[in-house]
N, C-alpha and C positions, 0 to 999 in steps of 0.2 A: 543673312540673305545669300543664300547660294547662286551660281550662272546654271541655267538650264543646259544639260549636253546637249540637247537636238539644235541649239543654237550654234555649234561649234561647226562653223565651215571647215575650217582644216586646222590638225594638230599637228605640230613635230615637235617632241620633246626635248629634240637637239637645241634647236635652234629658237622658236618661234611659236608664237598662237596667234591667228588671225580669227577676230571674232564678229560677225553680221550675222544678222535676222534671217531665216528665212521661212520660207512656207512651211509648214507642218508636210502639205502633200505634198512635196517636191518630188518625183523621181516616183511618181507611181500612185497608188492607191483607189479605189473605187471613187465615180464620182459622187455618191451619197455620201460616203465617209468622208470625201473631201468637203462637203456641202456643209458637213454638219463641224468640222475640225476650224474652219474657215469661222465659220458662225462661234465657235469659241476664240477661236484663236482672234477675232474683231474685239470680243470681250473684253478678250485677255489684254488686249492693243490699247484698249483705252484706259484698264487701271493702270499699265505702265506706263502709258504717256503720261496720266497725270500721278504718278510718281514719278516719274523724272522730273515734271515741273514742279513740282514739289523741292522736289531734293535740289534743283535747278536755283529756284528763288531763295532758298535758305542758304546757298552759298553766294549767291549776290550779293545778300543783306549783311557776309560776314567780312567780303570782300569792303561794301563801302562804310564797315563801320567804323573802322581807324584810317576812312580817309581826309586827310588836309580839302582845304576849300579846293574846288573845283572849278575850272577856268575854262572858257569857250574853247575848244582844239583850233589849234592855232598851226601854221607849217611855216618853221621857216629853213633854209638852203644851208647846208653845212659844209666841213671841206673836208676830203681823204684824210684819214689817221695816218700820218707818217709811223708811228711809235706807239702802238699800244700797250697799254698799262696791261701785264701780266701780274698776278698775284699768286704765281705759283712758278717754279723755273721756266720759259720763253721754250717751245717747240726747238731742238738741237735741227740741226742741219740735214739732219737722214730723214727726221720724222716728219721735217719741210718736204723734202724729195717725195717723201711715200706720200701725204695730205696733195700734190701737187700730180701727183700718177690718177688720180681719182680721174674716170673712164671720162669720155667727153665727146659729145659728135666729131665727127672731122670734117673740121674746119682749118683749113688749114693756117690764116691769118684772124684766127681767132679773137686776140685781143685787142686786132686794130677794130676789129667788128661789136666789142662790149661797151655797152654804155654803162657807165656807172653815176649813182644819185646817190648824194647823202644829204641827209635832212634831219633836224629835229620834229619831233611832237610836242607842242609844250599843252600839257594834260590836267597838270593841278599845281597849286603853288609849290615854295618848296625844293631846296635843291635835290630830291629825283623827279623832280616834276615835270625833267625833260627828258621826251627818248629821242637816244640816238638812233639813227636809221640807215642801215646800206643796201641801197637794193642795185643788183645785177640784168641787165636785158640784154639783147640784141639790135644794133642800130637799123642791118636792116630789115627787120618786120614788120611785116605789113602793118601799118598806122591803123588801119579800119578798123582790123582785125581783134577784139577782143581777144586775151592771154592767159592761160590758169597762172596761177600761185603758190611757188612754193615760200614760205615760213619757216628758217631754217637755224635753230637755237643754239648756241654755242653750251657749253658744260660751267661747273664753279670754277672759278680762278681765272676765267680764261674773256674772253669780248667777243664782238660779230667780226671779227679782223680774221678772227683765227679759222672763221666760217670761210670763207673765200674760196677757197680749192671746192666746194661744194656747188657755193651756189653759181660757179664758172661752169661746172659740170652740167646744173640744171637750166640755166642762161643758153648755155652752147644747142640746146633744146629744145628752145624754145618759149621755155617759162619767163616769169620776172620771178627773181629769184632774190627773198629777202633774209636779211637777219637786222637784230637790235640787239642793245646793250643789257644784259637785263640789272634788274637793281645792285646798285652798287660795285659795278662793275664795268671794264671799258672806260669810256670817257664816263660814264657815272660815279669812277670810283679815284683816290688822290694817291694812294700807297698803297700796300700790297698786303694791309691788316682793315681796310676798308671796307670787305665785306662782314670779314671776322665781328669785329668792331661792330657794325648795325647788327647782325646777329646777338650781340650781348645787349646791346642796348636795347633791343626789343623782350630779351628775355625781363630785363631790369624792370622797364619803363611801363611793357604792356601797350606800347605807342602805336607800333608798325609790326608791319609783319612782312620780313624780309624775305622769310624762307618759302618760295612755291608763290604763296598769295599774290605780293605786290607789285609782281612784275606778271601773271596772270588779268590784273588789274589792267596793266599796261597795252597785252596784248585783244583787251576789248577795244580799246583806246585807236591800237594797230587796223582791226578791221572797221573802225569806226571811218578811219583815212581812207583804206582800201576803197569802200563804197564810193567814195567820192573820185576817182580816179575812172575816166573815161575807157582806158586802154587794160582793164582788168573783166576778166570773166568772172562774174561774183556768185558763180556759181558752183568753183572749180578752185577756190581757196583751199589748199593743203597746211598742213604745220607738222613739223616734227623738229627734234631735238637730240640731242646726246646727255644724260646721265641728269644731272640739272636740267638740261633744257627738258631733256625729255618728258620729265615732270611736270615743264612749263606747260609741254604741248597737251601733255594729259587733260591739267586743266582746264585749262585755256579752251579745250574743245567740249568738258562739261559745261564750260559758265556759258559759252558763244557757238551756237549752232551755226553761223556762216563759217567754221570750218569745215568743209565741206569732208577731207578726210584728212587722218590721224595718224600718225606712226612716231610712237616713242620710242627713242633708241634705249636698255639701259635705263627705263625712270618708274617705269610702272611697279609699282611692290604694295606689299600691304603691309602698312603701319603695325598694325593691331597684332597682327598675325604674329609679325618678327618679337614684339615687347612678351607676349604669351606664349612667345616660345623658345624665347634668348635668342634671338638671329637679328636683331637689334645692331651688332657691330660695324659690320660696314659705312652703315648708312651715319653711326653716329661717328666713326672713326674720320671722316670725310670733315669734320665742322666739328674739331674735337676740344678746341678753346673754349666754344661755349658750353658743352657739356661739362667740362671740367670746372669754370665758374659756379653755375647751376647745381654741382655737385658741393662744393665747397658752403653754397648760398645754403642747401638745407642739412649741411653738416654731418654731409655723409663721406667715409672713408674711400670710398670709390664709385664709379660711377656702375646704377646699378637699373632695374625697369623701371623701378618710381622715379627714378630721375631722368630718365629716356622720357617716358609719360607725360610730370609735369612739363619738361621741356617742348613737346612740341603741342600741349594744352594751351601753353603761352605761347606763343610763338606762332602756329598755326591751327586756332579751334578749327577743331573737327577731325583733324588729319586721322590721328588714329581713332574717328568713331566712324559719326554718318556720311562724314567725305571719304574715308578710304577707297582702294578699289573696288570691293566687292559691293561699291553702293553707288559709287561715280561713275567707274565704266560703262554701266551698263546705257548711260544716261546719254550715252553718246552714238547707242545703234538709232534709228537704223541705218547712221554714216558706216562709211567703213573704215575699218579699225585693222591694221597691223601693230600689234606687240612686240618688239623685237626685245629678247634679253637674251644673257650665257647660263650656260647651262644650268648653273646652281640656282641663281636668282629666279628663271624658270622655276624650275623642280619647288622652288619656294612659295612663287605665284601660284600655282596649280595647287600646292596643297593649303592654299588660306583661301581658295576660290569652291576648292571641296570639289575638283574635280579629278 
């Protein structure tokens, strides 16, 4: 499945692809031509809709098939992470400073003006059965006032702690401005081999599925709360993420159309693409304990695409088939969609999209 170019709002190869729908006649053309472009283009609207529901419902079904019992959503009050659990070296003192520069209205007593809420979700049995929750507002806005949302993902190794300089930035703005923990990680996680570890385990066991899925899971979970929340505009739900997150928000915005829009930082790629074309390494260099396992498990001298393959066959069905991007993205117009990636990763995207 290719992305149609006439679909392409703006391209910069540098940087970025922003991708939404738009009219065939945009910006001109006769009114019969348009009369008649309209009258396929409705056509065309209703076999993609129901391929996206399609493609929509097959990833639900994959989402709850290795899930634990399921428990009424439940909210209970949590308290500030003094000490977040880092599984990879803790942010140095500079890269605090820069994470802390991030732009922010002026306000001048800023922080005495932030309300902050932590809360759990308890979702399904099961120790990740609970998410953590931190969200960012402003004390004083207006109560009446319905608020968009932003949903704001932290990366692997890292918790919603480390989100903070963000979503102060989006808070100062006006938004509520949230992050969680995503599986095994954060208050979800006990040491700093925690996530490594449910990674193998899920290769081994075939149990769960840690990578992308189960915390995509979560975040249905997340808007499932939202709804319920008087002081949110539910129409105006954002998500986005960094590297991992970014992936989450990918998802998260296929499975759940009350995200209203989408910006992955850094997550969008295709599976498929990188295994068929050796560009597989980053993405596995990132989570490289469990490929080495996996490599070991089918008795290979190093880790090579069949073991890339089976790896995320187990781990994540579908990843590199009917969920990739070139079949998920599109599932998520006609919200709007910023892409954000570097330049290579781009250059990667663009050529497994065939564009």
């Amino acid at each position: 499945m290719n992305f149609n170019p006439n679909k392409i709002i703006a391209l910069n190869s540098a940087s970025f692809v922003i991708y939404l729908l738009f009219s065939s006649c945009y910006g001109g053309g006769s009114h019969s031509n348009c009369k008649i472009q309209n009258k396929l283009a409705g056509k065309e609207a209703i076999v993609e809709a129901q391929s996206q529901s399609k493609l929509r419902s097959e990833f639900l079904q994959v989402l709850r098939s290795r899930r634990p019992t399921q428990v009424p959503l439940t909210v209970k009050p949590a308290k500030p992470v003094k000490n977040p659990l880092y599984q990879m070296p803790p942010p140095t003192r500079e890269e605090i400073e820069i994470l802390d520069s991030t732009p922010k209205a002026d306000i001048g007593n800023l922080e005495e003006l932030l309300e902050e809420e932590n809360l759990y979700l308890n979702i399904e049995k099961g120790e990740q059965g609970r998410l953590p929750v931190m969200i960012l507002k402003l004390k004083r806005s207006n109560k009446q006032r319905k608020k968009p949302v932003v949903v704001f993902l932290h990366s692997s190794y890292t918790n919603k702690e480390s989100m903070r300089p963000f979503l102060k930035a989006y808070a100062s703005r006006g938004y509520i401005a949230i992050s969680v923990d995503s599986r095994y990680h954060g208050e979800r996680a006990t040491n700093t081999t925690t996530y490594i570890d449910a990674l193998i385990s899920a290769w081994k066991t075939g149990e769960t599925m840690p990578f992308i899925y189960d915390t995509v899971w979560d975040l249905i979970k997340l808007a499932d709360y939202l709804t319920q929340r008087r002081d949110i505009d539910l129409s105006r739900i954002g998500i986005t993420g960094i590297s991992l997150g970014g992936m989450h928000a990918w998802f998260a915005a296929v499975a759940d159309t009350r995200y209203a829009v989408v910006v992955p930082l850094i997550g969008v790629q295709g599976f498929r693409w990188a295994i068929d074309n050796d560009k597989w390494q980053g993405r596995v260099d990132s989570i490289k304990p469990l490929f080495e396992v996996a490599r070991a498990d089918l008795g290979k001298g190093a880790i090579d695409k069949e073991v890339v393959e089976k790896v995320w066959s187990r781990i994540a069905p579908g990843l590199a088939s009917q969920f990739d991007s070139p079949y998920s993205v599109p599932t998520i117009a006609p919200r709007a969609l910023l892409i954000v990636n570097a330049n290579l990763e781009l250059k990667h995207l663009l050529e497994c999209w065939e564009l």
